[in-house]
N, C-alpha and C positions, 0 to 999 in steps of 0.2 A: 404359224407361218403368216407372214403377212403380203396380200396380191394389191397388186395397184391398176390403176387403170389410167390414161390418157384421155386428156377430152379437151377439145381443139374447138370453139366455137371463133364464124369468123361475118363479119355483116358491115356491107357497106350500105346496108338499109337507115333509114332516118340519121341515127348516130350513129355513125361508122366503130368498130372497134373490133377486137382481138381478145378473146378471154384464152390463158390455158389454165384447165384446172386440175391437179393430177389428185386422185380418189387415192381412198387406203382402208381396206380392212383385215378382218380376220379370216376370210373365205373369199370365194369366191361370190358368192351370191349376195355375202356381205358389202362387199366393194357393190354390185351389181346392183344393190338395194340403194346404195347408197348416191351413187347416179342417177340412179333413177328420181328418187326422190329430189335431189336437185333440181333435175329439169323439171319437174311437175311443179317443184316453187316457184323457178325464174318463170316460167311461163304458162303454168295453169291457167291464169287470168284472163291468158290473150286468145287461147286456140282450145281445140277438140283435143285434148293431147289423153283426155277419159279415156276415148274409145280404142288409144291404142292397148293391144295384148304381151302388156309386159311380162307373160311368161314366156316368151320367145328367145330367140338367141339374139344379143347385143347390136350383130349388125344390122336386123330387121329393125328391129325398133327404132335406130337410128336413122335405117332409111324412112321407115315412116315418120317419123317424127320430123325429118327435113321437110317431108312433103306437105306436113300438116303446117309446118310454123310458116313456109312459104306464101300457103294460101286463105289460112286464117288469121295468121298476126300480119299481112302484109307484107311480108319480110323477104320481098322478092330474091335480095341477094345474101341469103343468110347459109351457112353449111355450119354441119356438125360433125364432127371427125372424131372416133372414140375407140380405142384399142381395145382390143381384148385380154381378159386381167392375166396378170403376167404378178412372178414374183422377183424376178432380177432388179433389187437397184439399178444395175447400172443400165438401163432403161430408162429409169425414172430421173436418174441423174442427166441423161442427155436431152430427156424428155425439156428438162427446168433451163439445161445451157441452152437448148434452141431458142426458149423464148428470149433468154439476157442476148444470144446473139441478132438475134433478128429485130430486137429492141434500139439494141447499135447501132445497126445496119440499115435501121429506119429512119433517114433525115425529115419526113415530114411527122414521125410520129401518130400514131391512131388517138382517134380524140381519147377513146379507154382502150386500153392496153393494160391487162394484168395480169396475174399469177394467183392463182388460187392453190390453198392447199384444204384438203374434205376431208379428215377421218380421223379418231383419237389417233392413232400412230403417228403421223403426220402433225397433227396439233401441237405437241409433245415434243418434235425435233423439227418442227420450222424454222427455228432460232437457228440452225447449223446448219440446214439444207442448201444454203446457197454457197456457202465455204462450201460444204463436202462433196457439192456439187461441182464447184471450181478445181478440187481436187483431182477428184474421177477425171471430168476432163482436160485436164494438164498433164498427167500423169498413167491414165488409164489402169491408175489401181480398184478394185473391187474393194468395195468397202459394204458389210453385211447388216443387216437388219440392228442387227445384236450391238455393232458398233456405233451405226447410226445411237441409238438408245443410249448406248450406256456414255459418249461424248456429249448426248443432248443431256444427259441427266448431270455429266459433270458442273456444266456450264449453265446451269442456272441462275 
């Protein structure tokens, strides 16, 4: 089975931008690892982000983690938005249409604005994510792990 997770970073600190990155593993703790370890690369560097207790539940960490990147990376206007891992596609599919729409919908545009995809499942069927995503919401068909894969796999 495979769980995804949502992660919404948004900062109008120094350079303004919009990251959404949607996670993908084989578990939950896998996605959960797998986030995790993101944020400790994008911003180990800059903040205390060690001392937070990444065994905890997703949304602590998150709240901590806002608190820390606020006041040790400077990042007064920075927030971090991150779901809890969910296995429904069609989550992850509306997850991907929010960003294309609110991309549209943005005439001044963020200086970075992007779409991240994090995990072997995902790596594998990025090539098709944004059709099958245009799909789902046009049609509001459910489309399954199984089909995601085996479309990405035709279409290589």
């Amino acid at each position: 089975m495979i769980y995804f997770i949502n992660c919404y970073e948004f900062s109008k600190s120094n350079d303004a931008y919009n990251n959404y990155t949607l996670f993908s593993g084989e578990s939950e703790s896998a996605v959960k690892a797998s986030l995790i370890e993101a944020l400790v690369n994008e911003w180990g560097d800059y903040s205390d982000i060690d001392y937070i207790d990444l065994d905890q539940e997703i949304s602590s960490i998150v709240s901590e983690f806002n608190s820390v990147i606020s006041t040790t990376a400077g990042m007064d206007e920075y927030d971090l938005s991150v779901s809890d891992p969910y296995t429904d596609t069609s989550r992850a599919f509306d997850f991907y249409n929010e960003y294309v729409d609110r991309d549209l919908d943005n005439p001044n545009r963020w200086e970075f604005y992007d779409f991240l995809f994090n995990g072997e499942f995902l790596d594998k069927c990025q090539n098709v994510f944004p059709y099958l995503s245009r799909l789902h919401g046009d049609t509001n068909v459910h489309i399954s792990t199984s089909h995601i894969s085996s479309i990405s796999e035709r279409l290589k």
